[in-house]
C-alpha positions in Angstrom: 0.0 0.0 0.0 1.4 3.3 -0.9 1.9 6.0 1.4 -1.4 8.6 2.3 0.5 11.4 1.7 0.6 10.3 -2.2 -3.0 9.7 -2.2 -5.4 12.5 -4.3 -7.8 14.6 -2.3 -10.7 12.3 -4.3 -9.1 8.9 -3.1 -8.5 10.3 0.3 -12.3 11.3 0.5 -13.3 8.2 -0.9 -11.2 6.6 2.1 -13.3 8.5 4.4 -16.2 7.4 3.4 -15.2 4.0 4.7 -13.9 5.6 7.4 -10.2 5.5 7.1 -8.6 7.1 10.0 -5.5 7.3 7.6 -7.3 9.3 5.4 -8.7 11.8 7.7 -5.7 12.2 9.1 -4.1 13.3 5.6 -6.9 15.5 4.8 -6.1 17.0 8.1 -2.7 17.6 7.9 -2.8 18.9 4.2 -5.5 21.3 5.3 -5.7 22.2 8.5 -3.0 25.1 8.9 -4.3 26.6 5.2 -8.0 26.4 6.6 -6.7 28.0 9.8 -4.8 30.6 8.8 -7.9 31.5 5.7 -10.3 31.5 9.1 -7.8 33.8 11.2 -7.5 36.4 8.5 -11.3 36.6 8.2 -12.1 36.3 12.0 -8.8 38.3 13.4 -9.0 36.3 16.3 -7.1 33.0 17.3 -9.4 31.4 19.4 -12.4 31.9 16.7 -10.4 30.5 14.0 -9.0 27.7 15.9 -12.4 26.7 17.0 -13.7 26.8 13.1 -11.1 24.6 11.7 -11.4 22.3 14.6 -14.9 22.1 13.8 -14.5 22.0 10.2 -12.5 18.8 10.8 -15.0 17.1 13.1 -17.9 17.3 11.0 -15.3 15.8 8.0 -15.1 12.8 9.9 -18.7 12.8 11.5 -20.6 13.4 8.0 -17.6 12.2 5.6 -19.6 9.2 4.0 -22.4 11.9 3.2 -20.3 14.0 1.2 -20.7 14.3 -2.2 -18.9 17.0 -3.8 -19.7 19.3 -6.7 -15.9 20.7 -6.1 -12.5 19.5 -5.3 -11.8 18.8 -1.6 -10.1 21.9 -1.0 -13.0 23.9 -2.5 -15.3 22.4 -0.3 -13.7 23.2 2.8 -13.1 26.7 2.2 -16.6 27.0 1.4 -17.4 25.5 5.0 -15.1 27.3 6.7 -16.6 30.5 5.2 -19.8 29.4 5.7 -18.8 28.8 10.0 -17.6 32.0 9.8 -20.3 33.7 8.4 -22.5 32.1 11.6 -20.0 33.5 13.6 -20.4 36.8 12.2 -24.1 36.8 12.6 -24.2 35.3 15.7 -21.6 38.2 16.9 -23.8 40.4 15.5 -27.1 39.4 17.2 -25.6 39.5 20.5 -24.2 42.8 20.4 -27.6 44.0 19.4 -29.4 42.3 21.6 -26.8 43.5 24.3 -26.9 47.4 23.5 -31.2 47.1 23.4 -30.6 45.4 26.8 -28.4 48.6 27.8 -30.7 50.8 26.1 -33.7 49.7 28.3 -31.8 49.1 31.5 -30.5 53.1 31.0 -34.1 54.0 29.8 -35.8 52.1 32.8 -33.0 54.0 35.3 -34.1 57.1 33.6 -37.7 56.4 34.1 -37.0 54.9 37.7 -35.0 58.2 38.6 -37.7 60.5 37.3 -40.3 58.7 39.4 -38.3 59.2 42.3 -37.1 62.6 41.7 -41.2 63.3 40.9 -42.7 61.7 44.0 -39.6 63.3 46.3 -40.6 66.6 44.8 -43.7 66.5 45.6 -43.1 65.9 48.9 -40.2 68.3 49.1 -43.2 70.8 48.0 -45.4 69.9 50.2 -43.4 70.1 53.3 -42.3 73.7 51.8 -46.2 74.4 52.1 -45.9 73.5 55.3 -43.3 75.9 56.5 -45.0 78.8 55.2 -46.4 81.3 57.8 -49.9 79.7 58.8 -52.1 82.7 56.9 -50.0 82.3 53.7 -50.5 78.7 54.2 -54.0 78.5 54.5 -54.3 80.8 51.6 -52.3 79.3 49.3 -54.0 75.6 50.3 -57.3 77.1 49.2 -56.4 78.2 46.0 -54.0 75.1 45.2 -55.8 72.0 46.7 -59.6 73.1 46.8 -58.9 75.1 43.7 -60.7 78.3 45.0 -60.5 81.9 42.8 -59.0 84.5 44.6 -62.4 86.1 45.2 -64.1 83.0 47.0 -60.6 82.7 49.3 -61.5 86.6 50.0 -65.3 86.3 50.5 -64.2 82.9 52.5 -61.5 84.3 54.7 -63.2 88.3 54.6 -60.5 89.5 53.5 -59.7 91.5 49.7 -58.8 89.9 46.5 -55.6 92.2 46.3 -54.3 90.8 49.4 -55.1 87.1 48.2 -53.3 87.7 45.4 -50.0 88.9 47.3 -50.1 86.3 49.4 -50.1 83.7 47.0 -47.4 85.5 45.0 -45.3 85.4 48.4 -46.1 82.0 48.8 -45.1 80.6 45.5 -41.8 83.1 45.1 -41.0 80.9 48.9 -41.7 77.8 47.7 -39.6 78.2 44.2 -36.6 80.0 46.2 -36.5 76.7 48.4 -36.7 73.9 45.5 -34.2 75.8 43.5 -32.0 75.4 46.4 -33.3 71.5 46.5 -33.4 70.5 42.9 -29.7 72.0 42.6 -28.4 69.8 45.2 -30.6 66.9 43.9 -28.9 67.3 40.5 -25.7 67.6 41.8 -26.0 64.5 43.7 -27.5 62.3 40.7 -24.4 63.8 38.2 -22.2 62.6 41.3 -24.0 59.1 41.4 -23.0 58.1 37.5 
């Protein structure tokens, strides 16, 4: 018997098919560093590559009394090793999308999750600022705000005039701002600190 390495790639696959371990080994070591090195240059990376050939090369032996080929050997391998590599690609692909939507909603639901906090702890912030005002202002700016009462129904309520309803309401709400300026500066200074 002549030596495998003088064997064609057709006679080789033929000795596949009847599973000549021989044979595959040939095949292997005529191929393998040409398949490598064509999956490296596509793929850039190593590992990648060395897991394509190495996969090339166990499907060979798996499905090598299926193959029928419409090519030489050589022809057919590069064609599967594109083919893994094109997976690869696409796979790659699918994951990093699927990774930057998860980011995308996790930074969206933070967003969302921040401004439902920073909403509900303003409104308390506001309301405890209503309760510091001076207990006339207070009341007076409780009517108008929370019973929604005109100015002229606070004045026939409280028998007092419209003009002073008015000024204390303007006090109140020029107290109330100057405070949650104060707050909502600290507040966004603390959340710019936080990322």
């Amino acid at each position: 018997m002549r030596p495998y390495k003088l064997y064609t790639d057709s006679e080789l696959l033929d000795l596949l098919k009847s599973d000549d371990r021989h044979a595959f080994a040939e095949i292997h070591y005529r191929y393998w560093e040409v398949m490598y090195r064509h999956a490296l240059k596509m793929l850039g990376e190593e590992d990648d590559a060395k897991d394509v050939v190495q996969d090339l090369f166990a499907n060979l032996w798996v499905k090598g009394k299926d193959i029928v080929l419409s090519t030489s050997l050589s022809g057919y391998l590069y064609i599967s090793v594109r083919n893994k590599i094109i997976n690869i690609i696409h796979q790659k692909a699918v994951r990093k999308d699927y990774l930057s939507s998860l980011a995308l909603y996790a930074e969206e639901t933070r967003n969302t999750i921040l401004d439902q906090i920073t909403e509900k702890e303003m409104l308390r912030v506001v309301e405890k600022q209503i309760q510091n005002l001076p207990q006339k202002m207070r009341h007076i700016f409780e009517l108008s705000r929370h019973q929604n009462l005109s100015h002229k129904e606070i004045a026939n309520q409280l028998e007092i005039s419209d003009k002073t309803v008015k000024k204390q309401i303007g006090y109140a709400i020029k107290i109330i701002r100057l405070r949650l300026d104060v707050l909502t500066r600290m507040v966004v200074f603390l959340i710019a600190s936080a990322f």
